[in-house]
C-alpha positions, 0 to 999 in steps of 0.5 A: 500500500502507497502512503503519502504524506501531505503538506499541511499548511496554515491558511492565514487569510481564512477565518481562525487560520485552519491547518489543512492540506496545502495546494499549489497551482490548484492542486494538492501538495505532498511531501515528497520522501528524500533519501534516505528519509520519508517525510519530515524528519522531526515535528513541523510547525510554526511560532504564533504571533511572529511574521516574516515580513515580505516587503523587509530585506533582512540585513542578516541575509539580503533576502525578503521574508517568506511571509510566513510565521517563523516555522519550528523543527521540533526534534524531540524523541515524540511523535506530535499530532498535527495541529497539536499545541507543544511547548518548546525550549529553543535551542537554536536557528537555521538560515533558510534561503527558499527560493530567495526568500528568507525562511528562518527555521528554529530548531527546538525540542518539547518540554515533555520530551524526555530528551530535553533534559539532556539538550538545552542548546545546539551542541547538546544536539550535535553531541546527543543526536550525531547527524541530525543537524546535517540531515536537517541541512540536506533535507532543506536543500533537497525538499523541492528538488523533486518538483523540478526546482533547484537546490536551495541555499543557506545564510552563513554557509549553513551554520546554525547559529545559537539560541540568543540568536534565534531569540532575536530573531524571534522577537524581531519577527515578533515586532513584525507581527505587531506592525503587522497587526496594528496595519503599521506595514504595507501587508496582508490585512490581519483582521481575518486571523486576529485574536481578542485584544486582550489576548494580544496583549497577553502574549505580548507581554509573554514574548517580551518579559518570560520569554526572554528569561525561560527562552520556553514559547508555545508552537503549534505543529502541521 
């Protein structure tokens, strides 16, 4: 029996942002398996409240941003549900260049996860999980060499950078989402995928206060 794995998606324009199956061109899209892996290679999913602004050149890699949240591998030992809500500690950052866009990808492991008491950093990765940065690396390279696109490419020759690097890189996307929010940027129109106020603001204040101190957020998975 064929099974396929489809590429589930955040549709940020409809009401209450549903996870559904992707499409490109009108038809469906599926993650194609990348040898000698099948699917995603760990837990895929996004930050909320966080944009990568496609009318900002960012000046770490020159590039646009992909207009997208900022997305998470989530490399723990469990298998997540889709549309499952986990909170992560984040370890560390990926500079992704798809397509000529900026596509941060944070790598970060669940909280529950019984390997996050031994990995609290990107080293801790390379030291507990040998290989699996640099499959992560390939996999992200390859993943649309099967629709006939090239090869990708990678800020910082493909070095992942640390978590203070990553937490900045949140918060700035953050501030995105807010300008983005408050209509101060010439975007898509938020008023679809909003969430009462107060609920803003709460989370705001979690990004900016605990955030900062526990480097712990809450992603949800594809």
């Amino acid at each position: 029996m064929n099974c396929f794995l489809f590429y589930s998606s955040l549709f940020l324009f409809e009401p209450l942002n549903p996870i559904k199956q992707d499409t490109k061109k009108g038809k469906p899209r599926y993650v194609a398996n990348i040898f000698p892996h099948k699917g995603y290679i760990w837990n895929y999913g996004a930050l909320p409240q966080t944009w990568e602004d496609p009318n900002h050149t960012d000046k770490i890699t020159g590039c646009c941003g992909d207009n997208d949240p900022v997305d998470v591998c989530e490399i723990g030992s469990k298998v997540r549900s889709s549309g499952e809500v986990v909170q992560v500690k984040v370890l560390g950052v990926l500079a992704l260049l798809d397509e000529g866009e900026t596509d941060w990808k944070i790598i970060a492991i669940g909280v529950d996860d019984p390997e996050a008491q031994k990995i609290h950093d990107i080293n801790d990765v390379r030291k507990h999980k040998p290989g699996y940065l640099e499959a992560t690396i390939d996999w992200f390279r390859c993943y649309k060499v099967p629709d006939g696109k090239p090869e990708n490419h990678f800020a910082f020759n493909g070095e992942f950078k640390d978590k203070d690097f990553a937490v900045e890189i949140i918060k700035s996307t953050h501030e995105y989402w807010k300008a983005l929010l408050h209509k101060k940027t010439e975007g898509e129109t938020c008023l679809k995928n909003s969430w009462p106020q107060s609920c803003v603001c709460i989370m705001e204040v979690l990004i900016s206060a605990d955030f900062c101190k526990s480097r712990i957020l809450t992603c949800f998975l594809f």
